[in-house]
Steps between C-alpha positions, in 0.01 A plus 500: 500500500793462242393806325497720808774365533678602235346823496641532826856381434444735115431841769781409702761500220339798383562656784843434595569604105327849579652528814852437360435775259342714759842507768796630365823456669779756395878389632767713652689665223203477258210750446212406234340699248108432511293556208135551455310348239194667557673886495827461385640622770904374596536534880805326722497299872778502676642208701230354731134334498271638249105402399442535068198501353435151326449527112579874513859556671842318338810542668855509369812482766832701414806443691609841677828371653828581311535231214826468284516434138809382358646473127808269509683256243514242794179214394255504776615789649304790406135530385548375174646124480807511251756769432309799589820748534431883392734546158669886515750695339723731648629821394811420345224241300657174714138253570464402824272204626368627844285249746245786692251466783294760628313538810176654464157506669135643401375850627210292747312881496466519096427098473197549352707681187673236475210269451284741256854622285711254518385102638685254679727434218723828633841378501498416125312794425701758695795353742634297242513733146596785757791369619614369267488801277619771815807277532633519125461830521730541796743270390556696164625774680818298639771331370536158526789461794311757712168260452717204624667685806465836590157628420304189540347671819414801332343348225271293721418909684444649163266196391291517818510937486337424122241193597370696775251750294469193251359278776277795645354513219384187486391438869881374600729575748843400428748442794837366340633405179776250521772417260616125565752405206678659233586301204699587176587377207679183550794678257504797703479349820840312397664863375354551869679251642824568280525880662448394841814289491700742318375766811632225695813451384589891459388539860774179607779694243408797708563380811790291396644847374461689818679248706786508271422862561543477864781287470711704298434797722605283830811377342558884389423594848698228695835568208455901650508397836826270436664760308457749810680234740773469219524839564446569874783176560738687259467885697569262809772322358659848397445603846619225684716215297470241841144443407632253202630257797237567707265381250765213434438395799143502568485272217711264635352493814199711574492625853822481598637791696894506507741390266887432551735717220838402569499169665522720848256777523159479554279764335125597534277452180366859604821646530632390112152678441619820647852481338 
């Protein structure tokens, strides 16, 4: 009995083994290349269920979703552990350290390619030299303030415009290159620094000039308008002498209405106005 037995409990084995290699289970997201070792022949599943033949099918999965590869000085950050920031130099010859991450996925139609020209080992045989290499090239055409500022969009255009034929090529589709950090020379960065303060303080001195500005021109403005009632009081003084008391008197006593000259008469405020 014990070696029927084992026989037995040997066939079973067997055939779970055999079966396991038999039913293969592509994910979501994933397609796998299938190769025959009878004919040669590279084939691909897509997601689903699918039966192999044991001994003469092998199947690889690839991921098909979007992946992202990043290059970045920050340790565990990026692909590679360590300092893995992309080193460039600018166009006015200034060298840049520039973390990078691009977002990527594999043409699932032309898998197969992949597989027979290239292997699974594609991101250090294509995403990684390529981008690295597209992106010097575009930052040698700038200067080194337009890198840190003003072009950084456009660079990351112009990298993806360049990848895209580069990644064809090689059974890629690229969907964004992204640059993360610009770093400089840590003397630079300081002569940086140094210029942004000085913009700084001209744009205070600027500002502190046109208020003085302002304020000479409403003092200018506000010595006019006295001048004019210098004037206007003197034409009405030469017209009309009374106004000198009746201004006397105002001050006095604002409001008041009649005054009394000579100890006797009373007279009207408007009347000395008249006089």
């Amino acid at each position: 009995m014990k070696p029927r037995l084992f026989l037995v409990i040997g066939l079973v084995i067997f055939a779970i083994i055999m079966l396991a290699n038999t039913v293969l289970v592509v994910d979501a997201g994933h397609v796998a290349v299938v190769f025959n070792n009878l004919s040669g022949h590279l084939s691909s599943l897509d997601p689903g269920t699918h039966i192999l033949i044991p001994g003469v099918q092998k199947a690889k999965p690839y991921e098909t979703r979007v992946q992202t590869y990043t290059m970045s000085a920050t340790y565990n950050e990026g692909e590679i552990k360590g300092d893995d920031a992309l080193d460039a130099t600018t166009q006015d010859g200034q060298l840049v350290r520039i973390d990078v991450s691009v977002r990527f996925h594999i043409d699932a139609k032309r898998v197969t390619d992949l597989e027979k020209n290239i292997g699974e080992f594609y991101k250090d045989k294509v995403v990684r030299p390529e981008v690295r290499t597209i992106v010097r090239l575009t930052v040698a055409n700038y200067p080194v303030t337009e890198v840190y500022s003003s072009k950084r969009l456009e660079i990351q255009t112009k990298s993806g415009d360049a990848l895209k034929p580069r990644f064809l090529a090689n059974y890629l589709v690229i969907d964004e290159v992204l640059i993360r950090r610009v770093a400089f020379d840590p003397e630079f960065q300081k002569a940086i620094e140094a210029k942004q303060i000085a913009q700084q303080q001209a744009q205070q001195m600027q500002y502190v000039l046109e208020k003085e500005k302002l304020e000479k021109e409403r003092k200018i403005i506000e010595a006019q308008g006295e001048a004019e009632s210098i004037r206007l009081k003197g034409v009405a003084l030469a017209n009309n002498p009374a106004l000198i008391q009746y201004e006397y008197v105002q001050k006095i006593t604002p409001g008041i209405t009649t005054i009394i000259t000579d100890g006797k008469s009373i007279l009207s405020l408007g009347d000395l106005i008249k006089k």
